[in-house]
C-alpha positions in Angstrom: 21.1 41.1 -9.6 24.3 38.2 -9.2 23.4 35.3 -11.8 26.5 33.6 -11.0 24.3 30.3 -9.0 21.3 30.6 -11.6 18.6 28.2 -10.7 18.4 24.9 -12.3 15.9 24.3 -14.9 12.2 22.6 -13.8 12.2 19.2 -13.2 10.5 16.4 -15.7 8.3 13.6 -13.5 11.9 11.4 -14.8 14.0 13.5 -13.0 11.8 14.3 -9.6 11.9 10.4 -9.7 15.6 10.1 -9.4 15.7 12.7 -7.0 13.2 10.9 -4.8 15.1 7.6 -5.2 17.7 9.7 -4.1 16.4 10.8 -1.1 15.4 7.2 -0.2 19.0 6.1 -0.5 20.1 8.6 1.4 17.5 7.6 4.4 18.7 4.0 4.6 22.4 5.6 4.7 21.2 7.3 7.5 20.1 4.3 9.1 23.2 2.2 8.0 21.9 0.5 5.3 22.7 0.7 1.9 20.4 0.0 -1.6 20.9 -2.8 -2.9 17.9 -3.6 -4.7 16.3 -1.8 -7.8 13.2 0.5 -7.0 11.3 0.5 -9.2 7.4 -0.2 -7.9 5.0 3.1 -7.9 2.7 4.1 -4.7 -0.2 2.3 -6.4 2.6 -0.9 -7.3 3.5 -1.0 -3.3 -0.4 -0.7 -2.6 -0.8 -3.6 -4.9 1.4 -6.0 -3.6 -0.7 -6.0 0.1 -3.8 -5.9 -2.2 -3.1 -8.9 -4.0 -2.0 -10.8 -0.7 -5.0 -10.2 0.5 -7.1 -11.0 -2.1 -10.6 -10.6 -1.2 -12.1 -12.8 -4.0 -10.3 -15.7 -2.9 -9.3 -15.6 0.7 -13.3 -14.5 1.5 -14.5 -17.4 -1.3 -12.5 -20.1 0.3 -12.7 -19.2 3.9 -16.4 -18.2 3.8 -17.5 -21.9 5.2 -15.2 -21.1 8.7 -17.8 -17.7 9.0 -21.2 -19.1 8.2 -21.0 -22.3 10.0 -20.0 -20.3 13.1 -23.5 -18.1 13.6 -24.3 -17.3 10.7 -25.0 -13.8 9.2 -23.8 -12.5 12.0 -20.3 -13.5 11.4 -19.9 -11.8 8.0 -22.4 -8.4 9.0 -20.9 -8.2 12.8 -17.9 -10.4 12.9 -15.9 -9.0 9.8 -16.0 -5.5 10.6 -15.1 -6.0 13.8 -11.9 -8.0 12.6 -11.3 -5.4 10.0 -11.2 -2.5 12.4 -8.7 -4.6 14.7 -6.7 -5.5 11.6 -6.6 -1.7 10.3 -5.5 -0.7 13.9 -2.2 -3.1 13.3 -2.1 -1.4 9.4 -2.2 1.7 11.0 0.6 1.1 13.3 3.0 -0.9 11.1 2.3 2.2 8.6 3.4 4.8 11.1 6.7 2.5 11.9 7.4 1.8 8.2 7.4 6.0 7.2 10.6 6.1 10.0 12.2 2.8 8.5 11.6 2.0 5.1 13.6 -0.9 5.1 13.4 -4.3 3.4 12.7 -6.9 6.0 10.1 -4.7 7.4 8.8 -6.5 10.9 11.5 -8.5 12.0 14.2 -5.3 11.4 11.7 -3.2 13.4 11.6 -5.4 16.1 15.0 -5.6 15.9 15.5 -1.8 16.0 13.2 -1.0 18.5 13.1 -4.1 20.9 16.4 -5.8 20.7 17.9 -8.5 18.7 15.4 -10.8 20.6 12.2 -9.6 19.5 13.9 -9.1 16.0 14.9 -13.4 15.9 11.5 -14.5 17.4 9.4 -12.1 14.5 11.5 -13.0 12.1 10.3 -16.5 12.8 6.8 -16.2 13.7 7.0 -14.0 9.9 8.8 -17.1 8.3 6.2 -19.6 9.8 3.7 -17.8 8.5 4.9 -17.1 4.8 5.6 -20.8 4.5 1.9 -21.8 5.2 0.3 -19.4 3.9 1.8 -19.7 0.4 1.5 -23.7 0.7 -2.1 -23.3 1.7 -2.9 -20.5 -1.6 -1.2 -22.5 -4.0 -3.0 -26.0 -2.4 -6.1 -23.7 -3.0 -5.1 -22.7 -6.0 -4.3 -26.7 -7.3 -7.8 -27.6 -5.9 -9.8 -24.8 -7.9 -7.7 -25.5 -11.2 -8.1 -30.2 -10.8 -12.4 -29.5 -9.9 -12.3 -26.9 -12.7 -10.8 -29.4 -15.3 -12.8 -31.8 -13.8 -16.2 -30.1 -14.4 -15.5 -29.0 -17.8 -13.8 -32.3 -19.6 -14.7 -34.5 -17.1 -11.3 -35.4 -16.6 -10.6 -36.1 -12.4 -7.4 -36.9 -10.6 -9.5 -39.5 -8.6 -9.2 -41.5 -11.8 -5.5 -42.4 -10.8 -6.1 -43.9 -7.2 -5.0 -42.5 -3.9 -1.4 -42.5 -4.9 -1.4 -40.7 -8.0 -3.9 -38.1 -6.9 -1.6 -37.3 -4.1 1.2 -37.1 -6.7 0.1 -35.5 -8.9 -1.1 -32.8 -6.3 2.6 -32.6 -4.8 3.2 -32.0 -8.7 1.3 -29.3 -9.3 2.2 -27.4 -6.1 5.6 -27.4 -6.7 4.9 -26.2 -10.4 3.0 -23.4 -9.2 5.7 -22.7 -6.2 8.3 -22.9 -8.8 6.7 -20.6 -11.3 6.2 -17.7 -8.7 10.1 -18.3 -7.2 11.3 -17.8 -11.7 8.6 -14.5 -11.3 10.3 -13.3 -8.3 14.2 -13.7 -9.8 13.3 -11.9 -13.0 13.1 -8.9 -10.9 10.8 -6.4 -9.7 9.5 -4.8 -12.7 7.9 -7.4 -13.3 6.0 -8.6 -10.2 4.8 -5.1 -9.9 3.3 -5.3 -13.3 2.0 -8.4 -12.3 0.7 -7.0 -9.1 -0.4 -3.8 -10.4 -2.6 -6.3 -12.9 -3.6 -8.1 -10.0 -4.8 -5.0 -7.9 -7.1 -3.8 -10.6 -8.4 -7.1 -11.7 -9.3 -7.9 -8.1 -11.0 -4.8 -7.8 -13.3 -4.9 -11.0 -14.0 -9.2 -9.9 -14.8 -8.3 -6.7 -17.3 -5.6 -7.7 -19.0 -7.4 -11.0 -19.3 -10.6 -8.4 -21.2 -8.1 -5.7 -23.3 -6.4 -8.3 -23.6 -9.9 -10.2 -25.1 -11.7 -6.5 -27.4 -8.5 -5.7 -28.6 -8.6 -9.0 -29.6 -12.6 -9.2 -30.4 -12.8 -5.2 -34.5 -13.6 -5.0 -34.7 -11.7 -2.5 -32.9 -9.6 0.7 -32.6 -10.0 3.9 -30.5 -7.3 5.5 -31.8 -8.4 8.9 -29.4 -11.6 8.6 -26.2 -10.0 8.5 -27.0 -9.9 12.2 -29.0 -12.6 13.2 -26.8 -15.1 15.5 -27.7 -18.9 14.7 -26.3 -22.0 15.7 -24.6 -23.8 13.0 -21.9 -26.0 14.6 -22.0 -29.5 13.7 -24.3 -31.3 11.2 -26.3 -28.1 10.7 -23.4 -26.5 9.4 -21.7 -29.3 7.1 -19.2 -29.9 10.4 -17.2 -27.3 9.8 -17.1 -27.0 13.6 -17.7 -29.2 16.3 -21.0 -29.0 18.2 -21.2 -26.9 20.9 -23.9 -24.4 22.6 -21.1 -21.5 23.2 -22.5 -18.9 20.7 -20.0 -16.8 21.9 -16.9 -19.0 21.0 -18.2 -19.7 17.8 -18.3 -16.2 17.3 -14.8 -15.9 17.9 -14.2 -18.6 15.4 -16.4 -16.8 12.8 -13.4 -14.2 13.3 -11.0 -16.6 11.0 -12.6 -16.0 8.1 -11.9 -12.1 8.3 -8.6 -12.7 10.3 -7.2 -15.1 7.0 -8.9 -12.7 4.4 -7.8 -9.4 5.5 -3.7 -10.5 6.2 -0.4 -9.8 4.4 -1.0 -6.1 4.6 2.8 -6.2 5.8 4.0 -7.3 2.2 4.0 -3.5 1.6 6.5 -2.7 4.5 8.6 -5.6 3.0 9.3 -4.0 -0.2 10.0 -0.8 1.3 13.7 -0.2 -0.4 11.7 -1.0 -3.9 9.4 1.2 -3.7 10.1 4.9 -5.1 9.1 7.4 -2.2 9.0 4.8 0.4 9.1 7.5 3.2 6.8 10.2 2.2 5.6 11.1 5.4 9.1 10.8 7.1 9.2 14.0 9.8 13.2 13.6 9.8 15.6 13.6 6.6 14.8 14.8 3.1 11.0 15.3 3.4 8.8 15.3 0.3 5.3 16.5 0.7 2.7 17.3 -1.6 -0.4 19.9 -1.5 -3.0 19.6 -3.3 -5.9 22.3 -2.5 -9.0 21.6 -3.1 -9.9 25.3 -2.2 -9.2 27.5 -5.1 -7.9 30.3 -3.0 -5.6 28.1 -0.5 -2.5 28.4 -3.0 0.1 30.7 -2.0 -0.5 33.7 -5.0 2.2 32.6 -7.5 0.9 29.0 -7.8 -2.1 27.7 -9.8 -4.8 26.4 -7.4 -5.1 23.4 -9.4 -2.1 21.8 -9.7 0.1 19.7 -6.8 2.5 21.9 -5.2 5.9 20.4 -3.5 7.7 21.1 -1.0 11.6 19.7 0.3 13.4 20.2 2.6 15.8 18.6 5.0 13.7 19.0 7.9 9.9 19.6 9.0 7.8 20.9 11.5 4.1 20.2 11.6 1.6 22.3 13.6 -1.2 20.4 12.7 -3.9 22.0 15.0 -2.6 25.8 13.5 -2.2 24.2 9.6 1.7 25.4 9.8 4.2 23.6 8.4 7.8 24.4 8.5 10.7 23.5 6.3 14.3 24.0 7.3 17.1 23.8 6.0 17.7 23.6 1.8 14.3 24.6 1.4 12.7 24.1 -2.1 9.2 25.0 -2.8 7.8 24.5 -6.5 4.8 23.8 -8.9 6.1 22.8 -12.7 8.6 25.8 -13.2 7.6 27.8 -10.6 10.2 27.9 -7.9 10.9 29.4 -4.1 14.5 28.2 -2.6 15.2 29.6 1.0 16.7 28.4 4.4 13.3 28.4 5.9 9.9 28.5 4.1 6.4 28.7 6.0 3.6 27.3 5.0 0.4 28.8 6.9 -3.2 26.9 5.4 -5.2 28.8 7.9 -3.7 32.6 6.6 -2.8 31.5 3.2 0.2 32.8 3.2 3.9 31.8 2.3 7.1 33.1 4.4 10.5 32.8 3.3 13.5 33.8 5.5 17.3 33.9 4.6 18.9 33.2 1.4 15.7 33.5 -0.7 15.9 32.3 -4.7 13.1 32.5 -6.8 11.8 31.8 -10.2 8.5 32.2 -12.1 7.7 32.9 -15.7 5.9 35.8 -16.8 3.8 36.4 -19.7 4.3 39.2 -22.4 3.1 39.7 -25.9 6.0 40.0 -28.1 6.6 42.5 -31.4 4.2 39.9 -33.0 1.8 40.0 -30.5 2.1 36.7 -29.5 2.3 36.0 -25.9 5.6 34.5 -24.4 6.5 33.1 -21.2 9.6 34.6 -19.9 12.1 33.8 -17.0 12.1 36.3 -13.9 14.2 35.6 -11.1 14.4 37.3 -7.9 16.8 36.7 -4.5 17.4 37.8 -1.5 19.6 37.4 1.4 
Protein backbone atom coordinates (compact mmCIF):
# COMPACT_ATOMS: atom_id res chain seq x y z
CA UNK A 1 0.00 0.00 0.00
CA UNK A 2 2.06 3.46 -1.53
CA UNK A 3 2.16 6.10 1.49
CA UNK A 4 4.00 8.45 -0.54
CA UNK A 5 0.63 11.25 -0.80
CA UNK A 6 -0.55 10.32 2.96
CA UNK A 7 -3.67 12.10 3.84
CA UNK A 8 -3.62 15.25 5.67
CA UNK A 9 -4.46 15.27 9.24
CA UNK A 10 -8.38 16.21 10.32
CA UNK A 11 -9.27 19.59 10.20
CA UNK A 12 -9.92 21.92 13.56
CA UNK A 13 -13.30 24.24 13.14
CA UNK A 14 -9.94 27.11 12.74
CA UNK A 15 -8.73 25.51 9.84
CA UNK A 16 -12.25 24.33 7.97
CA UNK A 17 -12.72 28.18 8.46
CA UNK A 18 -9.77 29.25 6.36
CA UNK A 19 -10.52 26.73 3.99
CA UNK A 20 -13.99 28.10 3.56
CA UNK A 21 -12.77 31.64 3.39
CA UNK A 22 -10.82 30.21 0.82
CA UNK A 23 -13.28 28.94 -1.26
CA UNK A 24 -15.19 32.27 -1.08
CA UNK A 25 -12.09 34.06 -2.49
CA UNK A 26 -11.73 31.85 -4.93
CA UNK A 27 -15.61 32.36 -6.12
CA UNK A 28 -15.33 36.18 -6.41
CA UNK A 29 -12.02 35.37 -8.57
CA UNK A 30 -14.13 33.53 -10.58
CA UNK A 31 -16.37 36.28 -11.02
CA UNK A 32 -13.58 38.93 -11.40
CA UNK A 33 -13.57 40.21 -8.18
CA UNK A 34 -11.14 40.14 -5.69
CA UNK A 35 -11.37 40.28 -1.44
CA UNK A 36 -10.70 43.06 -0.21
CA UNK A 37 -12.53 43.25 2.93
CA UNK A 38 -12.02 41.08 6.15
CA UNK A 39 -14.65 38.22 6.69
CA UNK A 40 -15.09 37.81 9.47
CA UNK A 41 -19.19 37.67 10.41
CA UNK A 42 -20.69 34.00 11.27
CA UNK A 43 -24.05 32.66 9.49
CA UNK A 44 -25.93 33.76 12.57
CA UNK A 45 -23.66 37.45 12.34
CA UNK A 46 -24.95 37.80 8.48
CA UNK A 47 -28.53 36.72 9.76
CA UNK A 48 -28.12 39.40 12.34
CA UNK A 49 -27.37 42.28 10.37
CA UNK A 50 -31.03 41.89 8.31
CA UNK A 51 -32.49 41.11 11.79
CA UNK A 52 -31.45 44.16 13.33
CA UNK A 53 -32.46 46.31 10.18
CA UNK A 54 -35.55 45.13 10.55
CA UNK A 55 -36.12 45.49 13.90
CA UNK A 56 -39.51 44.34 14.84
CA UNK A 57 -39.72 46.12 18.29
CA UNK A 58 -39.19 49.38 16.80
CA UNK A 59 -40.22 49.57 13.20
CA UNK A 60 -43.81 47.72 14.41
CA UNK A 61 -43.85 50.29 17.76
CA UNK A 62 -43.46 53.37 15.67
CA UNK A 63 -45.23 52.49 12.56
CA UNK A 64 -48.22 50.77 14.36
CA UNK A 65 -50.43 54.21 14.14
CA UNK A 66 -50.10 53.94 9.91
CA UNK A 67 -51.96 50.08 10.52
CA UNK A 68 -54.64 50.73 13.09
CA UNK A 69 -55.88 54.03 11.80
CA UNK A 70 -56.32 52.26 8.45
CA UNK A 71 -59.14 49.45 9.46
CA UNK A 72 -58.23 48.47 12.23
CA UNK A 73 -57.48 44.87 13.41
CA UNK A 74 -57.66 43.89 10.32
CA UNK A 75 -54.58 45.52 9.24
CA UNK A 76 -52.24 43.84 11.71
CA UNK A 77 -54.33 40.04 11.65
CA UNK A 78 -54.92 40.27 7.66
CA UNK A 79 -52.79 43.01 6.30
CA UNK A 80 -49.34 41.99 7.80
CA UNK A 81 -49.24 38.55 6.78
CA UNK A 82 -50.18 39.36 3.67
CA UNK A 83 -47.19 41.92 3.38
CA UNK A 84 -44.91 39.40 4.97
CA UNK A 85 -45.61 36.67 2.52
CA UNK A 86 -45.00 39.27 -0.46
CA UNK A 87 -41.96 40.52 1.29
CA UNK A 88 -40.54 36.74 1.92
CA UNK A 89 -41.32 36.08 -1.88
CA UNK A 90 -38.59 39.03 -2.69
CA UNK A 91 -36.21 37.31 0.45
CA UNK A 92 -36.64 34.36 -1.31
CA UNK A 93 -35.49 35.55 -4.56
CA UNK A 94 -32.66 37.91 -3.63
CA UNK A 95 -31.47 34.65 -1.49
CA UNK A 96 -31.45 32.46 -4.56
CA UNK A 97 -29.41 35.39 -6.59
CA UNK A 98 -27.00 36.15 -3.64
CA UNK A 99 -25.90 31.92 -3.30
CA UNK A 100 -24.59 32.55 -7.34
CA UNK A 101 -22.97 36.15 -6.40
CA UNK A 102 -21.90 36.72 -3.05
CA UNK A 103 -20.68 39.91 -3.75
CA UNK A 104 -20.49 43.22 -1.76
CA UNK A 105 -22.90 45.66 -3.30
CA UNK A 106 -25.39 43.04 -3.48
CA UNK A 107 -28.60 44.61 -5.67
CA UNK A 108 -27.22 47.11 -7.67
CA UNK A 109 -24.11 44.47 -8.88
CA UNK A 110 -26.88 41.99 -9.66
CA UNK A 111 -28.76 44.20 -11.63
CA UNK A 112 -25.77 45.09 -13.10
CA UNK A 113 -24.82 41.49 -13.94
CA UNK A 114 -27.93 40.30 -15.05
CA UNK A 115 -29.70 43.38 -16.64
CA UNK A 116 -27.05 45.69 -17.91
CA UNK A 117 -25.19 48.55 -16.60
CA UNK A 118 -28.70 50.39 -16.67
CA UNK A 119 -30.59 48.55 -14.32
CA UNK A 120 -27.33 48.31 -12.29
CA UNK A 121 -27.18 52.69 -12.13
CA UNK A 122 -30.96 53.10 -11.60
CA UNK A 123 -30.86 50.30 -8.32
CA UNK A 124 -27.98 51.50 -7.26
CA UNK A 125 -29.89 54.71 -6.78
CA UNK A 126 -33.34 53.76 -5.85
CA UNK A 127 -30.88 51.50 -2.98
CA UNK A 128 -29.01 54.93 -2.07
CA UNK A 129 -32.34 56.86 -1.78
CA UNK A 130 -33.56 54.59 0.36
CA UNK A 131 -30.55 54.02 2.81
CA UNK A 132 -30.38 57.83 3.21
CA UNK A 133 -33.97 58.01 4.53
CA UNK A 134 -34.33 55.32 6.15
CA UNK A 135 -31.27 55.84 8.48
CA UNK A 136 -32.39 59.72 8.87
CA UNK A 137 -35.90 58.59 9.71
CA UNK A 138 -34.35 55.67 12.64
CA UNK A 139 -32.06 57.86 14.12
CA UNK A 140 -35.00 60.95 14.05
CA UNK A 141 -36.89 58.07 15.83
CA UNK A 142 -34.35 57.27 17.79
CA UNK A 143 -33.65 61.24 19.01
CA UNK A 144 -37.48 61.44 19.60
CA UNK A 145 -37.74 58.26 21.98
CA UNK A 146 -34.43 59.35 23.85
CA UNK A 147 -35.67 63.86 24.30
CA UNK A 148 -39.65 62.34 25.56
CA UNK A 149 -37.71 59.70 27.63
CA UNK A 150 -35.49 62.41 29.40
CA UNK A 151 -38.33 64.40 29.42
CA UNK A 152 -40.64 62.08 31.36
CA UNK A 153 -38.12 61.02 33.86
CA UNK A 154 -36.33 64.52 34.94
CA UNK A 155 -38.80 66.62 33.50
CA UNK A 156 -36.28 68.19 31.52
CA UNK A 157 -37.93 69.04 27.66
CA UNK A 158 -36.29 70.57 24.66
CA UNK A 159 -39.45 72.78 24.27
CA UNK A 160 -37.97 74.71 27.06
CA UNK A 161 -35.47 76.29 24.46
CA UNK A 162 -38.10 77.78 21.91
CA UNK A 163 -38.57 76.68 18.34
CA UNK A 164 -34.98 77.38 17.40
CA UNK A 165 -33.17 75.55 19.89
CA UNK A 166 -35.41 72.56 19.79
CA UNK A 167 -34.75 72.29 16.13
CA UNK A 168 -31.07 72.60 17.00
CA UNK A 169 -30.60 70.80 19.26
CA UNK A 170 -32.47 67.95 17.25
CA UNK A 171 -30.11 68.55 14.17
CA UNK A 172 -27.47 68.00 17.09
CA UNK A 173 -28.36 64.95 18.27
CA UNK A 174 -28.90 63.30 14.84
CA UNK A 175 -25.73 64.02 13.62
CA UNK A 176 -24.19 62.59 17.04
CA UNK A 177 -26.00 59.51 16.62
CA UNK A 178 -25.13 59.37 12.61
CA UNK A 179 -21.67 60.08 13.55
CA UNK A 180 -21.36 57.41 16.22
CA UNK A 181 -22.64 54.61 13.82
CA UNK A 182 -20.19 55.93 10.76
CA UNK A 183 -16.79 55.59 13.91
CA UNK A 184 -18.76 51.83 14.54
CA UNK A 185 -18.64 51.15 10.93
CA UNK A 186 -14.63 52.22 10.29
CA UNK A 187 -13.44 50.19 13.35
CA UNK A 188 -14.23 47.32 11.22
CA UNK A 189 -16.41 44.39 11.03
CA UNK A 190 -15.68 42.56 14.05
CA UNK A 191 -17.20 44.72 15.72
CA UNK A 192 -20.53 45.60 14.12
CA UNK A 193 -21.19 41.91 14.03
CA UNK A 194 -20.67 41.70 17.76
CA UNK A 195 -22.89 44.55 17.89
CA UNK A 196 -25.34 43.00 15.66
CA UNK A 197 -25.08 39.56 16.94
CA UNK A 198 -26.07 41.52 20.46
CA UNK A 199 -28.70 43.15 18.68
CA UNK A 200 -30.26 39.88 17.12
CA UNK A 201 -30.64 38.26 20.38
CA UNK A 202 -31.67 41.17 22.35
CA UNK A 203 -34.43 41.88 19.80
CA UNK A 204 -35.51 38.42 20.07
CA UNK A 205 -35.81 38.07 23.92
CA UNK A 206 -37.69 42.13 23.91
CA UNK A 207 -39.89 41.18 21.44
CA UNK A 208 -41.00 37.96 23.20
CA UNK A 209 -41.09 39.33 27.07
CA UNK A 210 -43.12 42.42 25.40
CA UNK A 211 -45.75 39.66 23.67
CA UNK A 212 -45.96 37.54 26.73
CA UNK A 213 -45.76 40.84 29.01
CA UNK A 214 -49.22 42.44 26.77
CA UNK A 215 -51.04 38.87 26.77
CA UNK A 216 -50.37 38.58 30.29
CA UNK A 217 -51.73 42.30 31.41
CA UNK A 218 -54.53 42.45 28.42
CA UNK A 219 -58.21 42.43 30.36
CA UNK A 220 -59.35 40.58 28.05
CA UNK A 221 -59.13 38.91 24.11
CA UNK A 222 -60.60 39.44 21.36
CA UNK A 223 -59.12 37.30 18.57
CA UNK A 224 -62.24 38.15 16.41
CA UNK A 225 -60.50 41.84 15.87
CA UNK A 226 -57.55 40.85 14.20
CA UNK A 227 -60.01 40.71 11.42
CA UNK A 228 -62.75 42.91 11.83
CA UNK A 229 -62.46 45.88 9.06
CA UNK A 230 -63.41 49.40 10.67
CA UNK A 231 -63.21 52.71 9.55
CA UNK A 232 -60.69 54.79 11.22
CA UNK A 233 -59.58 57.56 8.75
CA UNK A 234 -59.82 60.96 10.02
CA UNK A 235 -60.69 62.13 13.55
CA UNK A 236 -61.64 58.59 14.51
CA UNK A 237 -58.28 57.61 14.00
CA UNK A 238 -56.10 60.65 15.50
CA UNK A 239 -55.83 61.80 11.54
CA UNK A 240 -53.36 59.63 10.70
CA UNK A 241 -55.16 59.50 7.41
CA UNK A 242 -57.47 61.57 5.68
CA UNK A 243 -61.11 60.75 5.60
CA UNK A 244 -62.35 58.71 3.11
CA UNK A 245 -65.09 55.78 2.73
CA UNK A 246 -62.58 53.45 0.43
CA UNK A 247 -62.04 50.65 2.91
CA UNK A 248 -60.18 49.08 0.43
CA UNK A 249 -57.49 51.89 -0.03
CA UNK A 250 -57.04 52.22 3.42
CA UNK A 251 -56.35 48.76 3.42
CA UNK A 252 -53.64 49.22 1.13
CA UNK A 253 -52.28 51.93 3.33
CA UNK A 254 -52.51 49.62 6.43
CA UNK A 255 -49.86 47.69 4.21
CA UNK A 256 -46.97 50.50 5.33
CA UNK A 257 -46.80 49.51 8.51
CA UNK A 258 -45.65 45.78 7.46
CA UNK A 259 -44.03 47.12 4.31
CA UNK A 260 -41.56 49.67 6.73
CA UNK A 261 -41.27 46.89 9.48
CA UNK A 262 -40.38 43.94 7.56
CA UNK A 263 -37.46 45.80 5.07
CA UNK A 264 -33.65 45.83 4.89
CA UNK A 265 -33.61 42.03 4.60
CA UNK A 266 -30.98 42.94 1.69
CA UNK A 267 -28.32 44.16 4.29
CA UNK A 268 -27.46 40.42 4.37
CA UNK A 269 -26.66 40.28 0.50
CA UNK A 270 -24.63 43.49 1.16
CA UNK A 271 -22.12 41.98 3.33
CA UNK A 272 -21.82 38.98 1.29
CA UNK A 273 -17.65 39.17 0.90
CA UNK A 274 -17.70 39.42 4.95
CA UNK A 275 -19.38 36.80 5.59
CA UNK A 276 -17.50 33.31 6.04
CA UNK A 277 -19.39 30.70 3.74
CA UNK A 278 -21.19 33.29 1.90
CA UNK A 279 -22.16 30.78 -0.84
CA UNK A 280 -23.11 27.59 0.76
CA UNK A 281 -25.61 26.55 -1.53
CA UNK A 282 -23.57 27.62 -4.67
CA UNK A 283 -24.37 24.60 -7.37
CA UNK A 284 -21.08 25.79 -9.37
CA UNK A 285 -17.42 26.21 -7.76
CA UNK A 286 -16.10 24.78 -4.48
CA UNK A 287 -19.36 23.47 -2.94
CA UNK A 288 -19.64 23.04 0.82
CA UNK A 289 -22.63 21.11 2.00
CA UNK A 290 -23.45 19.81 5.21
CA UNK A 291 -25.81 16.57 6.31
CA UNK A 292 -27.09 16.32 9.16
CA UNK A 293 -29.54 13.09 9.63
CA UNK A 294 -31.86 13.14 11.77
CA UNK A 295 -32.58 9.38 10.99
CA UNK A 296 -30.11 7.28 12.90
CA UNK A 297 -29.68 4.82 10.04
CA UNK A 298 -29.32 7.52 7.04
CA UNK A 299 -25.34 7.82 7.61
CA UNK A 300 -23.25 6.07 5.20
CA UNK A 301 -21.84 2.99 7.74
CA UNK A 302 -18.41 4.59 8.65
CA UNK A 303 -19.94 7.84 10.00
CA UNK A 304 -21.75 8.46 13.33
CA UNK A 305 -25.37 9.20 12.77
CA UNK A 306 -25.13 11.99 15.01
CA UNK A 307 -22.75 14.19 13.99
CA UNK A 308 -22.63 16.72 10.62
CA UNK A 309 -21.05 15.10 7.79
CA UNK A 310 -19.32 17.29 4.85
CA UNK A 311 -18.97 17.06 1.71
CA UNK A 312 -16.60 19.21 -1.18
CA UNK A 313 -16.13 19.19 -4.12
CA UNK A 314 -15.60 21.30 -7.16
CA UNK A 315 -18.76 20.53 -8.68
CA UNK A 316 -22.43 19.18 -7.79
CA UNK A 317 -25.34 17.53 -9.07
CA UNK A 318 -28.59 17.51 -7.21
CA UNK A 319 -31.39 14.95 -7.98
CA UNK A 320 -33.61 16.26 -5.58
CA UNK A 321 -36.75 14.17 -6.40
CA UNK A 322 -34.35 10.74 -6.22
CA UNK A 323 -32.24 12.23 -2.90
CA UNK A 324 -28.82 11.88 -5.15
CA UNK A 325 -26.33 14.17 -4.90
CA UNK A 326 -23.23 14.09 -6.91
CA UNK A 327 -19.79 15.45 -6.28
CA UNK A 328 -17.11 15.73 -9.04
CA UNK A 329 -14.17 16.43 -9.22
CA UNK A 330 -11.54 16.68 -5.90
CA UNK A 331 -14.01 14.99 -4.05
CA UNK A 332 -13.72 15.11 -0.19
CA UNK A 333 -16.11 13.54 2.07
CA UNK A 334 -15.49 13.62 5.96
CA UNK A 335 -16.96 13.66 9.61
CA UNK A 336 -14.08 14.80 12.42
CA UNK A 337 -11.23 12.38 11.20
CA UNK A 338 -13.05 10.32 9.21
CA UNK A 339 -12.20 10.80 5.61
CA UNK A 340 -13.32 9.55 1.73
CA UNK A 341 -11.22 11.42 -1.12
CA UNK A 342 -12.30 10.32 -4.77
CA UNK A 343 -12.92 11.83 -8.22
CA UNK A 344 -16.63 11.19 -7.89
CA UNK A 345 -18.56 10.35 -4.67
CA UNK A 346 -22.39 9.56 -4.59
CA UNK A 347 -24.50 10.25 -2.11
CA UNK A 348 -27.89 8.25 -2.42
CA UNK A 349 -30.50 9.30 0.92
CA UNK A 350 -33.14 7.10 -0.47
CA UNK A 351 -30.61 3.71 -0.58
CA UNK A 352 -28.28 4.82 2.00
CA UNK A 353 -25.56 4.22 0.47
CA UNK A 354 -22.15 5.88 -0.53
CA UNK A 355 -20.33 5.31 -4.10
CA UNK A 356 -16.91 6.25 -4.76
CA UNK A 357 -15.27 5.97 -8.30
CA UNK A 358 -11.68 6.60 -9.41
CA UNK A 359 -8.79 7.58 -7.31
CA UNK A 360 -10.38 6.50 -4.01
CA UNK A 361 -8.30 7.66 -0.55
CA UNK A 362 -9.62 6.84 2.61
CA UNK A 363 -9.05 7.18 6.27
CA UNK A 364 -10.87 6.13 9.53
CA UNK A 365 -9.54 5.15 12.90
CA UNK A 366 -10.04 1.93 14.36
CA UNK A 367 -10.23 0.91 17.86
CA UNK A 368 -8.01 -1.83 19.65
CA UNK A 369 -7.10 -2.68 23.18
CA UNK A 370 -3.56 -2.38 23.56
CA UNK A 371 -0.90 -4.84 25.80
CA UNK A 372 -2.54 -2.84 28.68
CA UNK A 373 -5.82 -3.34 27.69
CA UNK A 374 -6.61 0.03 27.12
CA UNK A 375 -8.41 0.83 24.03
CA UNK A 376 -6.62 3.00 21.24
CA UNK A 377 -7.70 4.64 18.21
CA UNK A 378 -5.51 3.81 15.36
CA UNK A 379 -5.05 5.19 11.77
CA UNK A 380 -6.22 2.78 8.74
CA UNK A 381 -5.94 3.95 5.43
CA UNK A 382 -7.17 2.42 2.39
CA UNK A 383 -6.93 3.52 -1.69
CA UNK A 384 -7.79 2.70 -4.65
CA UNK A 385 -7.45 3.57 -8.20
Amino acid sequence: MPDSDPLPAPLDDEQRQRETIADDVRLLNSLGYGQELSRQMSGFSNFAVSFSIICIVAGGMTSFPQGLSSVGGAAIGIGWPVSCLLALCVALAMAQIASAFPTAGGLYHWAAILGGRGWGWLTAWFNLAGLVTVLAAINVGTYLFAARSVESAWGVSAAQLGPGGELALQIAGVTAITVAQAIFNHIGIRVTAALTDFSGYWIMFIALALTGAMLIAAPSLDPARLLTFTNYSGAAGGDIWPATQSIGWLFLLGFLLPAYTITGFDASAHTSEETVGASHHVPRGNVRSVFESRDKNTSPGMFQSDKPVYASADFLEVETGNGIATYRQKAKLWQEDQVIRASVLVLDRNAKRLVAETQVVSLFYLEQESAEKKKERKPATVQAE
